[in-house]
TORKOL-4160 file (C-alpha; in steps of 0.2 Angstrom, whole numbers, padded with zeros to 4 digits, m for minus):
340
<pt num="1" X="0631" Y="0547" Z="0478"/>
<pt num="2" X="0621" Y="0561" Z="0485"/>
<pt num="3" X="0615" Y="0559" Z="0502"/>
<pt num="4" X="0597" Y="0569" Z="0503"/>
<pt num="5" X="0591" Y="0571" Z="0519"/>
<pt num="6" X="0577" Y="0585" Z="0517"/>
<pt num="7" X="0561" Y="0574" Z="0523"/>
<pt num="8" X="0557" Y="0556" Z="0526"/>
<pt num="9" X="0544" Y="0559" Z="0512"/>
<pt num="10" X="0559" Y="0556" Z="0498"/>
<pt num="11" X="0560" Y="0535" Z="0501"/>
<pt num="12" X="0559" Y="0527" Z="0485"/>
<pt num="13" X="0550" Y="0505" Z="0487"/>
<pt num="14" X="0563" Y="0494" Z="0493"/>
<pt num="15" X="0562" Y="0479" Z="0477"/>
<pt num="16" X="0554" Y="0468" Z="0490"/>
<pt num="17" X="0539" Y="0481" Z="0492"/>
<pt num="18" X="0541" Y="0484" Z="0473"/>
<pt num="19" X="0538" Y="0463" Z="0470"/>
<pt num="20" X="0524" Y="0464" Z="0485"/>
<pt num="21" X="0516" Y="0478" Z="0475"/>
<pt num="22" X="0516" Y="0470" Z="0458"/>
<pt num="23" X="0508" Y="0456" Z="0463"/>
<pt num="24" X="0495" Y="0462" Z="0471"/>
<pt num="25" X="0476" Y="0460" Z="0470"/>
<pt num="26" X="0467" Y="0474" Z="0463"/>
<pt num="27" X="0447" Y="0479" Z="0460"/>
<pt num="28" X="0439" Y="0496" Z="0457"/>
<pt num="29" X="0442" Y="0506" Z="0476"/>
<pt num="30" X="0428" Y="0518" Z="0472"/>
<pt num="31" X="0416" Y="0504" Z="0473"/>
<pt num="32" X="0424" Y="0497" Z="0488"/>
<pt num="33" X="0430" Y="0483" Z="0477"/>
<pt num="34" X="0450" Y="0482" Z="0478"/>
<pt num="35" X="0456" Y="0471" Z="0490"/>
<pt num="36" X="0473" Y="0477" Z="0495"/>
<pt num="37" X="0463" Y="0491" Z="0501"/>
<pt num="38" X="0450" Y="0484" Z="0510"/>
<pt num="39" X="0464" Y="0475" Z="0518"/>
<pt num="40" X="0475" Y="0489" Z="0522"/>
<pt num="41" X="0462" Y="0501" Z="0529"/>
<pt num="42" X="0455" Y="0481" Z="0539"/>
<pt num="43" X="0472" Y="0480" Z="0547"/>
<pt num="44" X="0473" Y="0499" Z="0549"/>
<pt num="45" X="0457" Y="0501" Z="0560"/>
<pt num="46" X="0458" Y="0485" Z="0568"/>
<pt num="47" X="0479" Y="0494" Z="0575"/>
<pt num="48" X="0468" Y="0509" Z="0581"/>
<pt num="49" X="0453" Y="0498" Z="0589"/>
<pt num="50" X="0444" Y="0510" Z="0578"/>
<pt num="51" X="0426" Y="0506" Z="0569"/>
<pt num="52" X="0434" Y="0509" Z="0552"/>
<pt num="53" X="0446" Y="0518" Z="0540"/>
<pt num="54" X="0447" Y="0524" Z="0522"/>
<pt num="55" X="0464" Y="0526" Z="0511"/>
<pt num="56" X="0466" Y="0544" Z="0504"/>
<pt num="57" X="0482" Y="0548" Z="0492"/>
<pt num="58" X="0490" Y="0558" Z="0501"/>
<pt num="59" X="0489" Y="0563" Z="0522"/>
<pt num="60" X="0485" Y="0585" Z="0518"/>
<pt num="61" X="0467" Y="0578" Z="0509"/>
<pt num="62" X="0465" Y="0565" Z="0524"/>
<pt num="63" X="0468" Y="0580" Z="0537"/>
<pt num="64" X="0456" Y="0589" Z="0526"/>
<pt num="65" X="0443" Y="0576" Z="0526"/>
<pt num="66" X="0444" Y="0575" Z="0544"/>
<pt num="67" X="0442" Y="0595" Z="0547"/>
<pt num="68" X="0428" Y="0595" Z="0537"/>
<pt num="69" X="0420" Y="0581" Z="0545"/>
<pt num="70" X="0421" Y="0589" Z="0561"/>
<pt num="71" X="0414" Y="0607" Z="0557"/>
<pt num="72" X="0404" Y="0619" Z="0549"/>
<pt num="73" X="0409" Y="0634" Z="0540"/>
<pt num="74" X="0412" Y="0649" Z="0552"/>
<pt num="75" X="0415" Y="0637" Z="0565"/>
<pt num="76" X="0434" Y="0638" Z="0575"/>
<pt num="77" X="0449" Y="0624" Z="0576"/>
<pt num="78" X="0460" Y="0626" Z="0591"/>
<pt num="79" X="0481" Y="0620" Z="0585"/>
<pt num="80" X="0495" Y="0624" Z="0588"/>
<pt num="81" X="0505" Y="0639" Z="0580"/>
<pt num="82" X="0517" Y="0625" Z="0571"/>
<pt num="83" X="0500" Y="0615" Z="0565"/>
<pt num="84" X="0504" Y="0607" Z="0549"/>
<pt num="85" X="0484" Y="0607" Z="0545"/>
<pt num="86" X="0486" Y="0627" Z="0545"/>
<pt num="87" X="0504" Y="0632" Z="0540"/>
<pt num="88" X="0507" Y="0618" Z="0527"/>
<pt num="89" X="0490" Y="0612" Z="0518"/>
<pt num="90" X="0488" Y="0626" Z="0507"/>
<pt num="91" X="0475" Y="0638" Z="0519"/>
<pt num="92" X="0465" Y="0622" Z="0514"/>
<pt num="93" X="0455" Y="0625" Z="0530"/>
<pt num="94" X="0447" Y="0641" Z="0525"/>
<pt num="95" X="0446" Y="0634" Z="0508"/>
<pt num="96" X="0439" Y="0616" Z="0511"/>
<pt num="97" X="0429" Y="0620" Z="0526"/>
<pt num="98" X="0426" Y="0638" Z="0529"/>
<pt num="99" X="0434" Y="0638" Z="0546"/>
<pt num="100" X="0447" Y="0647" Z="0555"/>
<pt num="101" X="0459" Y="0641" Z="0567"/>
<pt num="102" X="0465" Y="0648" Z="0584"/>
<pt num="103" X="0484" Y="0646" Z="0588"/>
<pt num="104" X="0492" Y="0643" Z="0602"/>
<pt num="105" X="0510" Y="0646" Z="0607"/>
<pt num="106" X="0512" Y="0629" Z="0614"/>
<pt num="107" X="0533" Y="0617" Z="0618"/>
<pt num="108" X="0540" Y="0612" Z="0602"/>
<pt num="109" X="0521" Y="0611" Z="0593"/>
<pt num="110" X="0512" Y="0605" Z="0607"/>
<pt num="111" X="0498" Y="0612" Z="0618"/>
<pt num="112" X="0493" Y="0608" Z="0633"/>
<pt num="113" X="0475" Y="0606" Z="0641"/>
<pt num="114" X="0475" Y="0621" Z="0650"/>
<pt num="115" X="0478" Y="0630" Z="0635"/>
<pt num="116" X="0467" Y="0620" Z="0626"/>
<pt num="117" X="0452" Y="0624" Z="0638"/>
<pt num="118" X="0457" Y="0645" Z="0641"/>
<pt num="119" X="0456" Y="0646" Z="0620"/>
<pt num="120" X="0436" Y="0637" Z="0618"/>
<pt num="121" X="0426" Y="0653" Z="0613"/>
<pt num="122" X="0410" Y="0655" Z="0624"/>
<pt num="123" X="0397" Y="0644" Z="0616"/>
<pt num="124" X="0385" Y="0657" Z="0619"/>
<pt num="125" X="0396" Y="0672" Z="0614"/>
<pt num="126" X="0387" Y="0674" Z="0594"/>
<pt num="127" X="0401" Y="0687" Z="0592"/>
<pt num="128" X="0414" Y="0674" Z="0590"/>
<pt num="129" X="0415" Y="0656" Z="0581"/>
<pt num="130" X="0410" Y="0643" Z="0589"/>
<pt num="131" X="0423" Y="0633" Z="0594"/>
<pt num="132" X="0421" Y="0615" Z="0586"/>
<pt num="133" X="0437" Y="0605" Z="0586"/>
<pt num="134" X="0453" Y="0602" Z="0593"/>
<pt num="135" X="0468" Y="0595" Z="0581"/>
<pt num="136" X="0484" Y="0590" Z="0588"/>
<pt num="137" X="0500" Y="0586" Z="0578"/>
<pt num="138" X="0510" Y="0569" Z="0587"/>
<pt num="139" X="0526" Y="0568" Z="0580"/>
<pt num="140" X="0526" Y="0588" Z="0577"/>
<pt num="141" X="0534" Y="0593" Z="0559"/>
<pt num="142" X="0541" Y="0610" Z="0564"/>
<pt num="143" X="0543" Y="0607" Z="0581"/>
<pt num="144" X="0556" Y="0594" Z="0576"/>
<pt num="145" X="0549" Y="0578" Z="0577"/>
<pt num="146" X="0542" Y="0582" Z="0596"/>
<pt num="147" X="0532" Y="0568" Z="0604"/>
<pt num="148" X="0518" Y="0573" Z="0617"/>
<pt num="149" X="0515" Y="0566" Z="0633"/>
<pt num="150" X="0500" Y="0555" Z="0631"/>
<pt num="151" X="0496" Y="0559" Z="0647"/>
<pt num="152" X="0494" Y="0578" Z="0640"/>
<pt num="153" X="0483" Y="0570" Z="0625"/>
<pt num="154" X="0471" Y="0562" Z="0640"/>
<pt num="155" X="0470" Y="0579" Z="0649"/>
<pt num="156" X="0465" Y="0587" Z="0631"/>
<pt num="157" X="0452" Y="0573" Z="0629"/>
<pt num="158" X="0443" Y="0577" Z="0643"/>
<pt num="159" X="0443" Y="0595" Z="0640"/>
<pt num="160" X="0434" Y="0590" Z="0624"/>
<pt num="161" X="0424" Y="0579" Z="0631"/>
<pt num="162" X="0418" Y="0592" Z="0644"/>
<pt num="163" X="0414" Y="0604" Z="0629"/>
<pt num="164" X="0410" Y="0591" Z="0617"/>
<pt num="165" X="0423" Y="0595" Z="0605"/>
<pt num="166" X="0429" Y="0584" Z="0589"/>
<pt num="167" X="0446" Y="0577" Z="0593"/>
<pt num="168" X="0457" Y="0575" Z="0578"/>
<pt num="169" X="0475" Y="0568" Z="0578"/>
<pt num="170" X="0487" Y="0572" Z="0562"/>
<pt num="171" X="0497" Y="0558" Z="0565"/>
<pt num="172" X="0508" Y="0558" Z="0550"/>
<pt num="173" X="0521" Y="0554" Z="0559"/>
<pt num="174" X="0514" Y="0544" Z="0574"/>
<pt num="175" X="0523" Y="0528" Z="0570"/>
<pt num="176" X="0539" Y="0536" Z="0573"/>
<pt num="177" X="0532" Y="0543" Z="0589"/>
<pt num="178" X="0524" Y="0526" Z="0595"/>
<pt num="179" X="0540" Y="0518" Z="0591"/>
<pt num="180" X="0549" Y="0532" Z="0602"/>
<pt num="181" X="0541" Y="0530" Z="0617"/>
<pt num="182" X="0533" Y="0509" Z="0614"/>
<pt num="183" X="0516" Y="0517" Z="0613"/>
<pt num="184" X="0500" Y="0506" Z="0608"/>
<pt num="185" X="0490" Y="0512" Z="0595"/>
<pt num="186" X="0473" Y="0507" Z="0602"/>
<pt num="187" X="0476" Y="0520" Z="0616"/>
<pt num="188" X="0476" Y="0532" Z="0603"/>
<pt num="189" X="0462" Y="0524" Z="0595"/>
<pt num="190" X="0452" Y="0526" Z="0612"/>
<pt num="191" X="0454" Y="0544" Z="0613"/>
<pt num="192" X="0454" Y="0552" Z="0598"/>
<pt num="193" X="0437" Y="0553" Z="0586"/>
<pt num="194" X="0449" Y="0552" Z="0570"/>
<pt num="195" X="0467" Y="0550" Z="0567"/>
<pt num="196" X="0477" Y="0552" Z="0550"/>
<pt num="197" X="0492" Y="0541" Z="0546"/>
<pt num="198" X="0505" Y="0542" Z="0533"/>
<pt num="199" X="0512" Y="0529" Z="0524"/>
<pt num="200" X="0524" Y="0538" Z="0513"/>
<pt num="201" X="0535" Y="0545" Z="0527"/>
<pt num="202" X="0544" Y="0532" Z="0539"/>
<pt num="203" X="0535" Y="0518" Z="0533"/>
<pt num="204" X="0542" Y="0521" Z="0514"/>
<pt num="205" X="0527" Y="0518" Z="0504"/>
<pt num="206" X="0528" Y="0530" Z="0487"/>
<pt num="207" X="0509" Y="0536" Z="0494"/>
<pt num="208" X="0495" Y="0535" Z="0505"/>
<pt num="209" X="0488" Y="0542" Z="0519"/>
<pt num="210" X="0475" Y="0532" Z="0529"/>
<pt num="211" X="0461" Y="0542" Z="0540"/>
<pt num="212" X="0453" Y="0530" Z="0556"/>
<pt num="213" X="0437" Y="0535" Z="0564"/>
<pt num="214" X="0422" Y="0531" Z="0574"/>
<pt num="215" X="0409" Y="0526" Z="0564"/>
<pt num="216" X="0398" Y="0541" Z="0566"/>
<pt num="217" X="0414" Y="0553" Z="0559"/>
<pt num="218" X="0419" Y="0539" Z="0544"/>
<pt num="219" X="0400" Y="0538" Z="0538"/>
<pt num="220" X="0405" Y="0556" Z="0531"/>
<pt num="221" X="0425" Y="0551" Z="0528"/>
<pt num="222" X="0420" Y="0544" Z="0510"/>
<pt num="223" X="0409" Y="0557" Z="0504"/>
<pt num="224" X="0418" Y="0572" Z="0509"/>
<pt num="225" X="0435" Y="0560" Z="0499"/>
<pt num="226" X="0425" Y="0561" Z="0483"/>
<pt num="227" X="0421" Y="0581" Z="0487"/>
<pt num="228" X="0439" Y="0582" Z="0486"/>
<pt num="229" X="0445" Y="0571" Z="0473"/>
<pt num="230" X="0450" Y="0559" Z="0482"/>
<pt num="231" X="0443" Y="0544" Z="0475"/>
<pt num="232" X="0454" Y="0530" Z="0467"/>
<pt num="233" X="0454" Y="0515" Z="0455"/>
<pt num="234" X="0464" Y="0501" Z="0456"/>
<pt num="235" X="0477" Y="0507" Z="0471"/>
<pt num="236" X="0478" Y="0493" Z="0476"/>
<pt num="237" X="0496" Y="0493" Z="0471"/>
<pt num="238" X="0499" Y="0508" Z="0481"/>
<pt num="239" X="0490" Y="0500" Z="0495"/>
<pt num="240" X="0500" Y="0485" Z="0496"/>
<pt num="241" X="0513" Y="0492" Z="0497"/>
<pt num="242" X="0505" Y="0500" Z="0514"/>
<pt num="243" X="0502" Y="0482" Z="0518"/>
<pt num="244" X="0521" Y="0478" Z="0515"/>
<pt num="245" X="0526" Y="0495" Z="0525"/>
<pt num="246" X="0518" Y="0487" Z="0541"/>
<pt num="247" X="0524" Y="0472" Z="0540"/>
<pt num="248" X="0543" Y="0477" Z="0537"/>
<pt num="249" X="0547" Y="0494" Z="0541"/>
<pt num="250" X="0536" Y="0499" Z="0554"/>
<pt num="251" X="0550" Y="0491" Z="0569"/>
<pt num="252" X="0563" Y="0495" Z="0561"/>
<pt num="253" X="0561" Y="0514" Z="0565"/>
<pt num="254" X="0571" Y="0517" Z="0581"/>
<pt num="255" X="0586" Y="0515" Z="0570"/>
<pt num="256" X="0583" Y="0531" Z="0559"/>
<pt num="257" X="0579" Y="0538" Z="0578"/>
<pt num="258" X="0598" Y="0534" Z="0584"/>
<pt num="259" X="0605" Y="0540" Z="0568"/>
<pt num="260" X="0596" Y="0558" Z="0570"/>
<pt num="261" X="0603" Y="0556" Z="0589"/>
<pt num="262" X="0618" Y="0554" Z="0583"/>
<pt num="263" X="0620" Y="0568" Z="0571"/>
<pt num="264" X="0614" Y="0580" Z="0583"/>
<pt num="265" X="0629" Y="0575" Z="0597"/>
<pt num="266" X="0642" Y="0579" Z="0581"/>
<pt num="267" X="0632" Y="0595" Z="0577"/>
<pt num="268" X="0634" Y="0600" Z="0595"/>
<pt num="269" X="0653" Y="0599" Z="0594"/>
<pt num="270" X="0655" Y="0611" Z="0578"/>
<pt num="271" X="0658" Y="0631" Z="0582"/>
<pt num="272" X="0648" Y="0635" Z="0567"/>
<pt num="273" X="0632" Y="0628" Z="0576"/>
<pt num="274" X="0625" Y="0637" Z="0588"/>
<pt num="275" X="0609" Y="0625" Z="0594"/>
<pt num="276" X="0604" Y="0608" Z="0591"/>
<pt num="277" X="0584" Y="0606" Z="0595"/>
<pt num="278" X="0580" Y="0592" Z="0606"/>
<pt num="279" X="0579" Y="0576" Z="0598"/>
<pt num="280" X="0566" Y="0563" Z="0601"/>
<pt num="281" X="0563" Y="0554" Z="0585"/>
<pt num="282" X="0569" Y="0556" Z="0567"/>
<pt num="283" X="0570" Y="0575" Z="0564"/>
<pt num="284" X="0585" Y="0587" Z="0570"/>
<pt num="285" X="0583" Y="0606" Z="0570"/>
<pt num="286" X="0598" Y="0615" Z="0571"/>
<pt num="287" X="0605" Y="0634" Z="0569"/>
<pt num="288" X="0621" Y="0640" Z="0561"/>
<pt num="289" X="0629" Y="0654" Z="0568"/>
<pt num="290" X="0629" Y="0671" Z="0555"/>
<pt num="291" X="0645" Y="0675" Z="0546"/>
<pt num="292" X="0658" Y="0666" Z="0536"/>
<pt num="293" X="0655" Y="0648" Z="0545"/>
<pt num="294" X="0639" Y="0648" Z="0542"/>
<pt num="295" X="0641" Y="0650" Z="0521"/>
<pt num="296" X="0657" Y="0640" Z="0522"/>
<pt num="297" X="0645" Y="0624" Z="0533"/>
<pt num="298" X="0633" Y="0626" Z="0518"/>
<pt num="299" X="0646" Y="0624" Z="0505"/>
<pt num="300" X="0654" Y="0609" Z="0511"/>
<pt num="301" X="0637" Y="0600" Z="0510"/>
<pt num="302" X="0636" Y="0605" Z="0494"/>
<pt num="303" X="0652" Y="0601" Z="0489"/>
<pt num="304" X="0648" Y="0584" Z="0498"/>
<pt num="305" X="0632" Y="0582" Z="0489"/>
<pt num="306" X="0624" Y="0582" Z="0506"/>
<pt num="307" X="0605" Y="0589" Z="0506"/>
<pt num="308" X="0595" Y="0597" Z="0521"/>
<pt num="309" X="0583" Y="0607" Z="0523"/>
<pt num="310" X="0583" Y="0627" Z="0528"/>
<pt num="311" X="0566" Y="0631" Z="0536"/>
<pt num="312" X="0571" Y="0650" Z="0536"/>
<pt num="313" X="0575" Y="0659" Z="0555"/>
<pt num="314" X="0591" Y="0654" Z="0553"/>
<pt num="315" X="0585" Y="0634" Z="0557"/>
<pt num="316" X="0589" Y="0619" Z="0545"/>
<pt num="317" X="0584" Y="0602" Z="0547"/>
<pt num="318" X="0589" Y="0585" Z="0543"/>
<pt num="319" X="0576" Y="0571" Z="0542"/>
<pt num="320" X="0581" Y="0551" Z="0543"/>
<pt num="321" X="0576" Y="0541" Z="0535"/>
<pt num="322" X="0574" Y="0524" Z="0527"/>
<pt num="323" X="0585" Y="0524" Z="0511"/>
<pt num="324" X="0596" Y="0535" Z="0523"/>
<pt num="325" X="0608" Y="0519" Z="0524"/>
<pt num="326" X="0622" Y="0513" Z="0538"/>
<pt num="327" X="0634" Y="0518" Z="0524"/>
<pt num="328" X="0628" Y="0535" Z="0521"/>
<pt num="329" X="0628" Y="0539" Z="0540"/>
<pt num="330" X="0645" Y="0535" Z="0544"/>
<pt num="331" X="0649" Y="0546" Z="0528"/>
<pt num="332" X="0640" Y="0561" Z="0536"/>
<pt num="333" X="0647" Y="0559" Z="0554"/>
<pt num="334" X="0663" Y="0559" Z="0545"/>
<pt num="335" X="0660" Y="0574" Z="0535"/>
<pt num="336" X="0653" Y="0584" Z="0553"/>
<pt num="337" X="0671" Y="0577" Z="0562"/>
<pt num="338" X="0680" Y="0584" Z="0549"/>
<pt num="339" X="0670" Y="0601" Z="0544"/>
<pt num="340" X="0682" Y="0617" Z="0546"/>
């Protein structure tokens, strides 16, 4: 059986979600008359503390939504270098909203408030875009599943609030993080203007993405969704199985969070591997030494039909995950012990 380990995103429904999902009650969403999603993006805003929410297919379009919300074409984002909304969404923000972003050399993918406030372009400077918006990535993708200081995120928040700045969170990952570190989500919803969430990752729904708002930002949220194509019929299959996710595989996390853990102590014991990346969730980047060792790693997980992923650089990650099974990790840990 192969083991694949490339991203969270590659869960299949558990039968249980599969049943939960076929017996779901569905209506027409672009009316706002489904009811598996009215109650999905109910119990989603109601987490958050947040006025309301809307269920988009998939977490780049809700990030999207969200950019364009917050800003006007020529307008500036300030993100990180790693940012997932500029290095994986397609150069969607040039596209979508007419924007560019500014990007910061921050820890692991995450910036800090000082940098935050030394990057806003003088309002008054016509020669530059105006800055508009801040977006933070909490887990960070790139920066290996990286969970910021929420004390950081506050210090940011007032920074944006001194120079009234949008505040967007791409938190397609955040349950991992909240998890990690027994965080509540209403602190998040008390700071940020909007926040994404992705229920196709940890949660193991086979889609969805929800964005949460103050009212003045999601009076916008389900235009800008049509703009984009967003808009859906009876999902309400999909979003059950949301409802499901929350219900039964949100606190069951920290599990895929020891197993990444404990990969990363056997990396760390083989001569072929020259780092392991601090591990604080579900992700573990790692680098191979050049040379024979290197090719000879790769081969044995292939040979094993073990699949991670190589993010070029010389780095390759390994992503937990929920069909990533008690059996399948003792198989791995046996395969590092025993890798020449």
């Amino acid at each position: 059986m192969k083991i694949d380990l490339r991203s969270d995103t590659l869960t299949k429904p558990t039968p249980a979600m599969l049943e939960f999902m076929m017996k779901a009650e569905v209506g027409d969403d672009v009316y706002k008359e489904d009811p598996s999603v009215n109650e999905l993006e109910r119990r989603i805003a109601d987490m958050f503390g947040m006025d309301s929410a809307l269920y988009f297919p998939t977490g780049s379009m809700t990030n999207q939504a969200a950019i364009k919300i917050h800003t006007q074409p020529g307008e500036q984002l300030i993100a990180d270098a790693y940012a997932h909304v500029y290095n994986y969404e397609g150069g969607g923000v040039s596209f979508n909203s007419g924007v560019s972003c500014k990007l910061l050399s921050g820890n692991r993918g995450m910036i800090t408030a000082s940098q935050v406030e030394e990057a806003i372009n003088p309002p008054d400077f016509y020669h530059s875009p105006l800055t508009t918006l801040v977006c933070l990535e909490n887990t960070t993708n790139k920066g290996g599943g990286a969970c910021y200081d929420f004390e950081e995120i506050k210090k940011i928040k007032k920074v944006c609030e001194h120079h009234q700045l949008g505040f967007h969170l791409d938190g397609a990952r955040l349950w991992n993080a909240m998890v990690a570190n027994d965080e509540n989500p209403k602190d998040y919803g008390n700071v940020f203007d909007t926040i994404s969430v992705c229920l196709s990752k940890g949660l193991g729904a086979p889609m969805g993405s929800v964005l949460v708002g103050k009212q003045q930002f999601m009076d916008k949220a389900i235009r800008v969704r049509k703009i984009l194509g967003g808009g859906m019929r009876q999902v309400g299959y999909m979003a059950a199985a949301g409802i499901y996710a929350l219900d039964h595989h949100l606190d069951r996390m920290h599990v895929d969070h020891q197993r990444a853990k404990a990969l990363g102590v056997q990396l760390e014991t083989l001569d072929a591997v020259t780092s392991v990346e601090a591990i604080d969730t579900n992700i573990v980047i790692f680098k191979l030494s050049e040379g024979p060792s290197k090719q000879r790693f790769m081969d044995e997980l292939s040979r094993e039909k073990i699949a991670i992923s190589d993010m070029g650089q010389g780095k390759l990650r390994i992503v937990t995950h929920l069909d990533y099974t008690e059996s399948d990790h003792e198989r791995f840990l046996l395969f590092l012990s025993n890798v020449s």
